[in-house]
N, C-alpha and C positions, 0 to 999 in steps of 0.2 A: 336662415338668411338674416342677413346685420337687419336691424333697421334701421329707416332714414335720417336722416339729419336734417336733407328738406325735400319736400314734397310740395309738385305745383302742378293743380287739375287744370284742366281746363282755363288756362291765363291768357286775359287778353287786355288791352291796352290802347283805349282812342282818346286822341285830341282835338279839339275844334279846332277848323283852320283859321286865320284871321281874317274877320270881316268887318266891312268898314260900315259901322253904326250910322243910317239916313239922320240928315240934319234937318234940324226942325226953326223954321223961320217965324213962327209963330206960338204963343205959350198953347193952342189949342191941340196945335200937331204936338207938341209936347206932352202933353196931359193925354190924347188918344195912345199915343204909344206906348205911355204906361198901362196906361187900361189894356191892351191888347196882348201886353208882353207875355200874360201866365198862359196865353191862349197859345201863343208862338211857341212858347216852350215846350207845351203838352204834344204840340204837332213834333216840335224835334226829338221828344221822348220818345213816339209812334215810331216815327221816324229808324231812329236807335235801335228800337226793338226788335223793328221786322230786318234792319241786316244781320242784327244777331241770330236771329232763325235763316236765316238765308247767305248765302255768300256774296250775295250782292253791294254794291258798294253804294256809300251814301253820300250825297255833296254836302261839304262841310266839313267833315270829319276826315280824320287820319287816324286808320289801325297801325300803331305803331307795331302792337304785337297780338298774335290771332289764335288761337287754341294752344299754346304751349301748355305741354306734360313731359316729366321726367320728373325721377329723384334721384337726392341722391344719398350714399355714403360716405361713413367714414375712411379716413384714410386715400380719399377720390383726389386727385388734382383735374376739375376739369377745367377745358380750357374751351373759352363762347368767341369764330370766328362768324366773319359774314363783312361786308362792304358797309360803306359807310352808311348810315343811317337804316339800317336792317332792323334795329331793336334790341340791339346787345345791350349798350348803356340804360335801357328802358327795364328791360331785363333786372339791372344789377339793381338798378334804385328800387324796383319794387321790392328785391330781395333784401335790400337794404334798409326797407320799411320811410324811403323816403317818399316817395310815391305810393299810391295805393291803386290798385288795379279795376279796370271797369267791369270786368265781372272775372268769376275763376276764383281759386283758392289757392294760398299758400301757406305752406304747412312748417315751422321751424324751429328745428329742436337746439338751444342752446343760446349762447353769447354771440353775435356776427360783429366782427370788424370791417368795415369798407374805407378801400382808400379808391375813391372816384375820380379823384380832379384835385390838382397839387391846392394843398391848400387846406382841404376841405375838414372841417372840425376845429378848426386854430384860430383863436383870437388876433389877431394882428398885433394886435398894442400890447400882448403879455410877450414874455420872454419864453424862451425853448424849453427853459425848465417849468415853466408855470404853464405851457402849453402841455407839455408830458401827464402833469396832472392833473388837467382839466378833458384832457381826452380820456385818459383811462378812466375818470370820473364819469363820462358820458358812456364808458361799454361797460358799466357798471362794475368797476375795481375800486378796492378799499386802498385808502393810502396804505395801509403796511401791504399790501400786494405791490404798489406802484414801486415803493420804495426796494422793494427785494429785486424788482429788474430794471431799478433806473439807471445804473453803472452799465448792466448788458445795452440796453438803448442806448446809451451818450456813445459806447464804444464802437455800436455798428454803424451809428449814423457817421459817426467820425469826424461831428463838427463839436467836439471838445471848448474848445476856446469861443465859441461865440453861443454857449449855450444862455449865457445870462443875459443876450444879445435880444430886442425886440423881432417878431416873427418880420414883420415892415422890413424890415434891413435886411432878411435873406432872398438868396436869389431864388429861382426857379427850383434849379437843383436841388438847394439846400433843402429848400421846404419838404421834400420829395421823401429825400435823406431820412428827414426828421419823423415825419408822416408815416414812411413805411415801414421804418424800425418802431413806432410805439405800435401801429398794426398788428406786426407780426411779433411781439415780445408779451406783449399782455394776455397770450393764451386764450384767444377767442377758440371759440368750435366751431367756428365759420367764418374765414377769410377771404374777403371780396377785393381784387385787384382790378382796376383797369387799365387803360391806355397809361397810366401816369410813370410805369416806371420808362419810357422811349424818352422822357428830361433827363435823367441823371446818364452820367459817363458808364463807360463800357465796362470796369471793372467794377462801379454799385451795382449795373444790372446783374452781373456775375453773382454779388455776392447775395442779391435779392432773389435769383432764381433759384442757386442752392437751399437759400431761408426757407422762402416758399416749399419745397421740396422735404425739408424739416419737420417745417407744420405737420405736414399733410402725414412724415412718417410717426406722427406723434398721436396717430388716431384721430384726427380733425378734417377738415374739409377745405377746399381753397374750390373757388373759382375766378379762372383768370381768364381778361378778356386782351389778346394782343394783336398787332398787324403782324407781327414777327411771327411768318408761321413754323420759321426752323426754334423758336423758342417754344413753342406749344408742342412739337412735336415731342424736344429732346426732355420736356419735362411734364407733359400733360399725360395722363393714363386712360384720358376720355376726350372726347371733342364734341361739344355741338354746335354744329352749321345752322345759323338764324337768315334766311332770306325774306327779303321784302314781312317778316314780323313773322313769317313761317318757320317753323323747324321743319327743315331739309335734311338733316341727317344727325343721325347720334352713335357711337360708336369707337371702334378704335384708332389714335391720331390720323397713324398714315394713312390708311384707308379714307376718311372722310377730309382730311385737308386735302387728300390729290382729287377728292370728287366736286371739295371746292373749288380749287385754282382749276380744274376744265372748264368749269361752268363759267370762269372770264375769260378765260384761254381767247386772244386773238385769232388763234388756230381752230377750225373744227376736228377735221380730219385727218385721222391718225395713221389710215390703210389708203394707196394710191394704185387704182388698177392704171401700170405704165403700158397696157398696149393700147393703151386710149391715150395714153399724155400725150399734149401739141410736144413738148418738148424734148421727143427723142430725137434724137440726131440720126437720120434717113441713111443706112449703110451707103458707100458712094457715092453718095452727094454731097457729102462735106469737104469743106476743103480740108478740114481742120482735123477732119476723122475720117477715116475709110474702112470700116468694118464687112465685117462677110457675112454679119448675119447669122451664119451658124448657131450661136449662142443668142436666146436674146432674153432679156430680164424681163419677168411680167407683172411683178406686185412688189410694194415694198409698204413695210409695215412697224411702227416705232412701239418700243414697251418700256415700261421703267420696272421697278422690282415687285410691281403691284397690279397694273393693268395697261392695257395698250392704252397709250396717251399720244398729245401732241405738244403738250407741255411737260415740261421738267424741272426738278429744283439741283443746282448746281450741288455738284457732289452723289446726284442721284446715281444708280445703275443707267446704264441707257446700254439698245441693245435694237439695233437695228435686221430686223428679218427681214431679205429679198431671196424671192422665186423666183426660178429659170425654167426655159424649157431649151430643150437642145435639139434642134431643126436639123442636124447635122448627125445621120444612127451612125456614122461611119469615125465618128471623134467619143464613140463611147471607154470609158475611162479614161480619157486625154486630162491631164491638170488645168483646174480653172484657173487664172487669177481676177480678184475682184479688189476694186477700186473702190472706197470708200471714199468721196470730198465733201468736208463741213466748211463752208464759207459763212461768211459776216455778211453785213447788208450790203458792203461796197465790194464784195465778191472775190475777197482774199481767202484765200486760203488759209485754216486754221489748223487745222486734223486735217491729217493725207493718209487712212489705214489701207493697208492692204496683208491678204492673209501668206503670200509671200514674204513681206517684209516681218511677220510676223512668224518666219519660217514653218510656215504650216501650208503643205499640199493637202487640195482638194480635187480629187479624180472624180470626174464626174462616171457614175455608176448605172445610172439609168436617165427615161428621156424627161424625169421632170422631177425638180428638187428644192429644196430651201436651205439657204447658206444665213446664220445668225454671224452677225458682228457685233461684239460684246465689248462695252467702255465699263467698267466695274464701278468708276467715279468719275464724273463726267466734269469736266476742269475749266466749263465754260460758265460766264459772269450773267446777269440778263442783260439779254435780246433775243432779236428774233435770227435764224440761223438757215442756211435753204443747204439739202444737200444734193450732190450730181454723181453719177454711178457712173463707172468703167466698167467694160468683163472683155478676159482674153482669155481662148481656148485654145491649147496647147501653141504660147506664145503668140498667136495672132489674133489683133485686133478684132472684137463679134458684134458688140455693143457699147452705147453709150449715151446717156440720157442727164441731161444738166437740168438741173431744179428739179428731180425727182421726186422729193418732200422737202417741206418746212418744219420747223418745229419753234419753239417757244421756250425760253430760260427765266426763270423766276431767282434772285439772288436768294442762294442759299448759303448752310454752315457745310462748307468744305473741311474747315480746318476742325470740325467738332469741338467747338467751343460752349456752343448753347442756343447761340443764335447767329444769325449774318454777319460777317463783317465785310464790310462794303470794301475793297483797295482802290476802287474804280480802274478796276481790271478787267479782260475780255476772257482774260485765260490762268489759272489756276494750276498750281503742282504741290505735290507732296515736297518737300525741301528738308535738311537739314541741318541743322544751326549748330555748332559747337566754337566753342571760349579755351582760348590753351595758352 
């Protein structure tokens, strides 16, 4: 087996919360609370100590990050999701050696580059070129190293003309540009990315996730932390899920990004016993619908290409399974047809499937069954989505149950590009473009 690159026991991570120091109106109160102060602290050491033995929590403090372990390898791209203020960022700086950890160990073999927060390592008042060489100077590069990829840098960042330009004078972007191309050019053996590359435009972060993916083919290590979870997926070969300072899950993208996004999921429920739902519509009592009955739907049940869910990411598989039973032994093998309706929040209609229109007979063959509806790549943008079932057995109306499930759409990469791209669309299609 490789060995590590980094290794991290037992890591964890508290901050004192902010309290507000008692005011002393007299030099006496003054002078006692110095006297008292090594006493107070020794109690907050106590303190300290016993939640560290225990998981109990302590007023004052913030675990930002609580038993973390994992290592890792070369050639790794992982990718550290979790909601905000989880412990990712806390994570990176320990690993960054900017921070030091309250107890635990980290173990790190090689040169780490971290690009944290636009900006971070750059003098302001020097220029892009004297910035190039005051950072490689800080991940310990010899100027004839800096000099043999400083042409590769000016050309990826692609701010040529304003390199001899003060850091002060660039924008967000720029800085970003500038930051992540000496990052990833000066051949660290550990590559720390965060939030920072969601500044630059759509075709840097293009050309940043390919880089990043480089690295990583190049025998070195990248950890990246993004909200883009279609970006982590299409280029991450590891995931770990940080909750509330915990690790919640480590493993392969898809698998643990869809364990994440349930666990916000506005949705719980993914399987809906409908002989229970208020919202079947009563055979002959509707004006709207008049069913017989004979047929009637009993479950219906949402999966993506991974596990039953009730959230999805656009472009995902989605594949709707509903049970029947057939009340009716005398319509045995008669053709079903089943009605599929996906609605929006204001109750239009989006997706109308049906496996007729899909010229596909279903004879029903016995008194109890499951008919799958399969969307291969699902063409809906986020929101939330309700769907309503029809079923007709040999041509007449049997059932029919409006809001039979909900589900939940995460914006995803439809067009397989790398990550999201937003059109502020509802709905999604394959297309094709041609110039003539």
């Amino acid at each position: 087996m490789a060995d590590y690159t980094v290794q991290v026991t037992n890591l964890s991570k508290r901050y004192p919360l902010v309290t507000k120091e008692p005011l002393h109106n007299t030099f006496v109160g003054y002078f006692l609370s110095l006297l008292y102060k090594p006493f107070k602290n020794l109690r907050e050491l106590r303190k300290l100590s016993a939640a560290q033995d225990s998981s109990s929590k302590i007023d004052g403090y913030l675990w930002a990050l609580k038993d973390i372990n994992f290592k890792s390898q070369s050639n790794e791209i992982i990718g550290i999701i979790g909601t905000n203020g989880s412990g990712k960022s806390t994570l990176l700086k320990i690993l960054s050696k900017i921070t030091r950890p309250t107890n635990g160990d980290v173990r790190i073999k090689g040169k780490v580059a971290s690009l944290l927060e636009v900006g971070t390592g750059f003098h302001h008042e020097l220029s892009g070129k004297e910035n190039i060489y005051l950072n490689g100077s800080v991940l310990g590069m010899k100027k004839n190293e800096i000099d043999a990829k400083y042409d590769e840098i000016i050309e990826f960042s692609g701010i040529n003309e304003y390199i001899d330009t003060p850091i002060k004078r660039y924008s967000s972007g720029m800085r970003v540009r500038l930051a992540f191309s000496v990052a990833a050019h000066l051949d660290p053996d550990i590559l720390i990315v965060d939030e920072v590359l969601a500044v630059g435009d759509a075709e840097f972060q293009k050309k940043c996730l390919g880089k990043i993916g480089d690295v990583a083919q190049s025998g070195r290590t990248v950890f990246f932390v993004s909200h883009d979870l279609n970006a982590v997926m299409s280029l991450c070969n590891r995931v770990i899920w940080i909750d509330k300072g915990e690790m919640r899950d480590d493993g392969e993208p898809k698998k643990v990004v869809q364990n994440y996004i349930d666990s916000v999921s506005k949705i719980s429920n993914s399987t809906v016993d409908l002989l229970n739902i208020d919202n079947r519509v009563i055979p002959n009592r509707s004006i709207k619908w008049k069913g017989d009955g004979a047929l009637q739907l009993t479950k219906i049940n949402l999966e993506n290409q991974i596990h039953s869910t009730s959230t999805f990411i656009t472009g995902d598989k989605f594949t709707v399974n509903i049970n029947y039973q057939l009340n009716n032994l005398d319509l045995i093998n008669a053709p079903i047809e089943l009605i599929v309706k996906i609605q929006n929040h204001n109750m239009n209609d989006l997706l109308v499937l049906s496996n007729l229109s899909s010229n596909k007979t279903l004879p029903i063959s016995e008194r109890k069954g499951l008919i799958k509806c399969i969307i291969p790549k699902l063409p809906l943008g986020e929101g939330v989505y309700n769907i309503n079932l029809e079923a007709k057995i040999a041509g007449a109306p049997s059932d029919k149950i409006d809001g039979a499930a909900s589900f939940e759409v995460k914006e995803g990469d439809f067009y397989g590009t790398g990550f999201a791209r937003s059109l502020q669309s509802n709905f999604y299609t394959e297309s094709i473009w041609e110039k003539s």
